[in-house]
C-alpha positions in Angstrom: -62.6 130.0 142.2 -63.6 132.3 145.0 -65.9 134.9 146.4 -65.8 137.9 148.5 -67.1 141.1 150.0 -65.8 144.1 150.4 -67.4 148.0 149.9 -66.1 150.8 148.3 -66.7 155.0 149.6 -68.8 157.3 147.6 -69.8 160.7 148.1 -72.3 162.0 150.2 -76.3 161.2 149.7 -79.0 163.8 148.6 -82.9 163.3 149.4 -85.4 164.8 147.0 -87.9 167.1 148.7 -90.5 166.1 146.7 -93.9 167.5 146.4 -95.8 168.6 149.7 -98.5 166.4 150.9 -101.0 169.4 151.2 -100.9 170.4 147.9 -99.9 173.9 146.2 -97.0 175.2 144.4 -93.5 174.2 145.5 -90.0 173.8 144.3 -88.3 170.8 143.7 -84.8 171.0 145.6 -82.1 168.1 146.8 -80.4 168.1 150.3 -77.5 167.2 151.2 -78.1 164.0 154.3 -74.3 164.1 155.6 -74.6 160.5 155.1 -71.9 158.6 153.4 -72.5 156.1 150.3 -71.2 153.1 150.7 -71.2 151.0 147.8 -71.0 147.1 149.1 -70.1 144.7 146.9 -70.7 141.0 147.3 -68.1 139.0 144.6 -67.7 135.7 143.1 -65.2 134.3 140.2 -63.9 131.0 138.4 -61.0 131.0 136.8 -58.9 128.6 134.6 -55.4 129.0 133.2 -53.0 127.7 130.5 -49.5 127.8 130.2 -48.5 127.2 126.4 -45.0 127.9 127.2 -42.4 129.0 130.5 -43.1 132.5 129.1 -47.0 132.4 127.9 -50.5 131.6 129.5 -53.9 132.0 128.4 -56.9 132.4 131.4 -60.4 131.8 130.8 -62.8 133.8 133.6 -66.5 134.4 134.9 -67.0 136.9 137.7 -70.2 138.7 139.3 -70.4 141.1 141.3 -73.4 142.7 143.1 -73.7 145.9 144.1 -76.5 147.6 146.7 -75.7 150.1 149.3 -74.5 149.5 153.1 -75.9 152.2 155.0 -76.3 151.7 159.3 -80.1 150.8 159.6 -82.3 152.6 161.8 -85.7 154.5 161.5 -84.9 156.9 158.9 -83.9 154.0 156.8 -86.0 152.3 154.1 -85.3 148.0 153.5 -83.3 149.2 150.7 -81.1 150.7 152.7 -81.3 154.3 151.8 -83.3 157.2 153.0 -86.7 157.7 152.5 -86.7 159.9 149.2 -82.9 159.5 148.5 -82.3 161.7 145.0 -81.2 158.2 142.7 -79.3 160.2 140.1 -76.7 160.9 142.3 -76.0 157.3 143.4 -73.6 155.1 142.2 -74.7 152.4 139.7 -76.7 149.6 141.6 -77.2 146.0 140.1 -75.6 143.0 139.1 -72.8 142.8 137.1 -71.6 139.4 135.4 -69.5 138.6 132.5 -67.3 135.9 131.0 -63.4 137.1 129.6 -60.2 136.3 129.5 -56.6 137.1 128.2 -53.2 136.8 127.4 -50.1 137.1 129.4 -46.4 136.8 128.3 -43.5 137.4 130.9 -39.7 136.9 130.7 -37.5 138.4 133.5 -35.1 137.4 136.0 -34.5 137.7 139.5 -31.5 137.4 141.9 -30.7 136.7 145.3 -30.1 140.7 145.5 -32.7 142.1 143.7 -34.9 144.2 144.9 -37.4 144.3 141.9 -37.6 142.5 139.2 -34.7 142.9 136.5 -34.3 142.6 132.4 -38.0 141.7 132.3 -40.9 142.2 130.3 -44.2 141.4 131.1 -47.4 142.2 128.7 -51.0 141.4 129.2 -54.2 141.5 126.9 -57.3 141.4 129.0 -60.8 141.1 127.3 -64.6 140.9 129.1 -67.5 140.8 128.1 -71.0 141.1 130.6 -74.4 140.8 129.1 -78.2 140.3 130.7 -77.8 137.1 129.1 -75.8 136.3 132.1 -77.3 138.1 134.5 -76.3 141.2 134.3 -78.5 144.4 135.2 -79.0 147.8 136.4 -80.7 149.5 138.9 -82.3 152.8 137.0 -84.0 155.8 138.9 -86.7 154.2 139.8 -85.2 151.4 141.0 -86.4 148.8 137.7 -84.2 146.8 136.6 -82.5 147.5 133.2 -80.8 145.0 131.3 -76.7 145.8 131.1 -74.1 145.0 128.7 -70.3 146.3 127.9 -67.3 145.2 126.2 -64.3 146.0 127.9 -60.6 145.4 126.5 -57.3 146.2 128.7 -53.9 145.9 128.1 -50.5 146.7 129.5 -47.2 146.6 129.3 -44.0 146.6 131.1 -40.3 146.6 131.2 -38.2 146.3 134.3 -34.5 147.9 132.8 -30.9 146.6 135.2 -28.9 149.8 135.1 -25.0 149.5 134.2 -23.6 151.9 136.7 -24.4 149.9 139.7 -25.8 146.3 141.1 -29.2 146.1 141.4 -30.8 149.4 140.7 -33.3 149.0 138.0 -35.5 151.2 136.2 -39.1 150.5 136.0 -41.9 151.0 133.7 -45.3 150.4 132.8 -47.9 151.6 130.3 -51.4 150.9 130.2 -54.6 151.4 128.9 -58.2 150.3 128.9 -61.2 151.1 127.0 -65.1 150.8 127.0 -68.3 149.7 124.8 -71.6 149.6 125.5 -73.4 150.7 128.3 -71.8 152.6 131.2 -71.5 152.9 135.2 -72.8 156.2 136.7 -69.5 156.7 137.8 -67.2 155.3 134.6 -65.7 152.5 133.9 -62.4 153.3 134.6 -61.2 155.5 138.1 -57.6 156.8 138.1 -56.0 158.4 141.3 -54.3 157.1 144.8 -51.2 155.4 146.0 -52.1 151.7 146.1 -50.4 149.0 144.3 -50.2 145.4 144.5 -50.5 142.9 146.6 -52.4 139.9 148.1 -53.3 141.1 151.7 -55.9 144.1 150.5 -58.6 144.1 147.9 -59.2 147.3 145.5 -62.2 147.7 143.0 -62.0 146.6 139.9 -62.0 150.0 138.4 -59.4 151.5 140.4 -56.0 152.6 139.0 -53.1 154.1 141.3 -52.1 157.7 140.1 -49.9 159.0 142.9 -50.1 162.2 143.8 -53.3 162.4 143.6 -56.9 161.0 145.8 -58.5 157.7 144.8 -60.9 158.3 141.9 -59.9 161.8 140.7 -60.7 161.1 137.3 -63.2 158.7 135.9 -64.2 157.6 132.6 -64.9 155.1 130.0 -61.3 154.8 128.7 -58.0 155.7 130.3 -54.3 155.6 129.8 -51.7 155.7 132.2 -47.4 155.5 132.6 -45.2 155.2 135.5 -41.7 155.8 135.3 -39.8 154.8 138.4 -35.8 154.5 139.2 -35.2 152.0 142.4 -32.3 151.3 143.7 -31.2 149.4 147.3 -30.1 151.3 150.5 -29.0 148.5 153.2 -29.2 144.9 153.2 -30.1 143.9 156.6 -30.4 140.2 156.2 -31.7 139.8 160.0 -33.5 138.0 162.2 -33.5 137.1 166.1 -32.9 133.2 166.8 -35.4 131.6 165.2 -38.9 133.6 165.5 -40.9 134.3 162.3 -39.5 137.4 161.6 -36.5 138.2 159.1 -35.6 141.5 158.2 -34.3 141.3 154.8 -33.7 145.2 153.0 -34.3 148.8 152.8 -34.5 150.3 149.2 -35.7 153.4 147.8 -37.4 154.8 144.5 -38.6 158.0 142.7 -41.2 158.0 140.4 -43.2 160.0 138.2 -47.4 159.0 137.6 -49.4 160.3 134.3 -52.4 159.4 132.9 -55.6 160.2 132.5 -60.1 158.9 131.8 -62.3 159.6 129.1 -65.5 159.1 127.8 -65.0 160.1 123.9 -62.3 159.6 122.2 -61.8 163.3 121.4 -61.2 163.5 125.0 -57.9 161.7 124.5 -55.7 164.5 124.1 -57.0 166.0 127.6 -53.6 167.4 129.3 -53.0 164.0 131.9 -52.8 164.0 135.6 -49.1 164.2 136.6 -47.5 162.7 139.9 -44.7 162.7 141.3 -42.8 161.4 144.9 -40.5 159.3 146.3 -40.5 155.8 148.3 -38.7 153.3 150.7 -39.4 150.6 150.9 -38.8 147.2 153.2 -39.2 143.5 152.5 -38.9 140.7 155.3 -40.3 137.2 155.7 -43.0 136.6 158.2 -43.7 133.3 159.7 -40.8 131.2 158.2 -42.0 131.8 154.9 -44.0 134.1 153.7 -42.7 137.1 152.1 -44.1 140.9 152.7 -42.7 144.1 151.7 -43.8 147.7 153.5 -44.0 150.9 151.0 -43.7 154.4 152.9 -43.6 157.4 150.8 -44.8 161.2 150.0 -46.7 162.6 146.5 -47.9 165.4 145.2 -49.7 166.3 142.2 -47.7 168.7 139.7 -51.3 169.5 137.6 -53.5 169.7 140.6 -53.9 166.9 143.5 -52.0 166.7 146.4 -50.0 170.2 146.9 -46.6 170.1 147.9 -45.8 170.1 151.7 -49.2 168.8 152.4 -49.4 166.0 155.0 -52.1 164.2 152.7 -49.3 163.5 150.7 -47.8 160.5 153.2 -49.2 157.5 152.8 -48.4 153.8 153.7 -49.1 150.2 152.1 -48.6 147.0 152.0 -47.0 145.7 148.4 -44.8 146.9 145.6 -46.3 149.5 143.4 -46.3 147.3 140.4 
């Protein structure tokens, strides 16, 4: 079990004219503040786990999350923490959102003492949740009332991690997924594909986010998605390094390219929607800080082939902390 906090950007905020205090005809019109949403969200989860075998494991889950925004206070603020008159249908969903889930996960892979991902493994997960007012969740509507919420939401994924014949250690990685909706919906979908994230412990992304490189966080968004990564890695230099005995050890530099494409929807006929494409290369470098605890670095450039990031653009670089999946 756990909790945390941790806020997520939006676009800009708008303010409503509304109707002059002395009376007369007018024109309703919205203005743009130059004031950035930030949507703050304060988290909290329990969590218990099964393993029926060394290859499968069941998880039972709560989780709430609320959301409000995070705005610097001042005089032009209200106690809700917006401006006076801010234009609500532009805002991101506000409220409480708590559910119960949980899934199925099956894994079986290996690993050596050169690898530098995982090899001849499959991994595939089945992820259900379901939030209701009957556990407390709501939404904020435009008038700031409170209106019951609930949603169904069903994820799943799958993928293969392929050891290549022609040479030690280069492997060939992919991973499908997809994720769909029920019920009622966020202003901003349920789903939010686009950015060069992945995974890892040390950083902590919004639950709908899913990395599409190439392309900026949240450049498509929907109530449904699909996505696929293909990705070919393969070691550079083993370093295997480190200086007497401080917590520092240098282990290797590998590399990768990969191609991103997927896509959001909100109807099913949407499905068929041509998909973002993505496309770039990596290196990456793992070591072991303080005695023990392992890290890897990723570096790399991307660029959208459908739109996104354009080619030769510095906005393709980017650097984090993690594998891509």
């Amino acid at each position: 079990m756990g909790a945390y906090s941790t806020t997520v950007p939006y676009g800009a905020i708008y303010t409503n004219s509304g109707a002059p205090e002395e009376g007369g005809a007018w024109v309703n019109t919205v203005e743009n503040t130059g004031i950035r949403y930030w949507d703050r969200r304060i988290a909290g989860y329990a969590q218990v786990s099964y393993a029926k075998t060394s290859k499968q494991s069941y998880f039972a889950r709560w989780s709430m999350s609320h959301r409000s925004p995070w705005i610097s206070s001042g005089d032009y603020y209200s106690n809700a923490g917006l401006p006076e008159n801010a234009y609500r249908p532009s805002l991101p969903t506000r409220g409480i959102f708590s559910g119960i889930g949980g899934g199925w996960r099956y894994v079986k892979g290996s690993s050596y003492s050169r690898s530098i991902s995982p090899e001849n493994t499959r991994l595939i997960s089945i992820v259900g949740q379901v939030q209701s007012p009957f556990l407390g969740s709501y939404t904020l509507d435009d008038t700031d009332e409170k209106i019951p919420f609930t949603r169904v939401q069903i994820t799943g994924e799958w993928r293969e991690y392929q050891s290549l014949p022609w040479a030690n250690n280069h492997v060939l990685a992919l991973k499908l997924a997809s994720g769909l909706s029920a019920g009622d919906t966020q202003r901003y979908g349920s789903y939010r594909l686009g950015g060069s994230f992945g995974e890892s412990g040390y950083y902590t992304l919004p639950d709908e986010w899913r990395a599409l490189r190439g392309f900026d966080p949240a450049s498509v968004s929907g109530d449904g998605y699909y996505l696929s990564s293909v990705e070919y890695r393969l070691p550079i230099h083993w370093f295997d390094w480190g200086y007497q005995t401080y917590p520092f050890f240098l282990r290797c530099l590998s590399g990768s390219v990969y191609l991103d494409a997927g896509t959001a929807f909100d109807d099913f006929v949407d499905i068929g929607t041509t998909p973002l494409v993505g496309t770039g290369a990596e290196l990456r470098a793992s070591m072991i800080l303080s005695w023990g605890a392992p890290i890897s670095v990723r570096v790399g450039y991307g660029f959208g082939l459908n739109g996104g990031t354009t080619l030769g653009s510095l906005d393709g670089f980017y650097f984090w902390l993690g594998s891509s999946f």
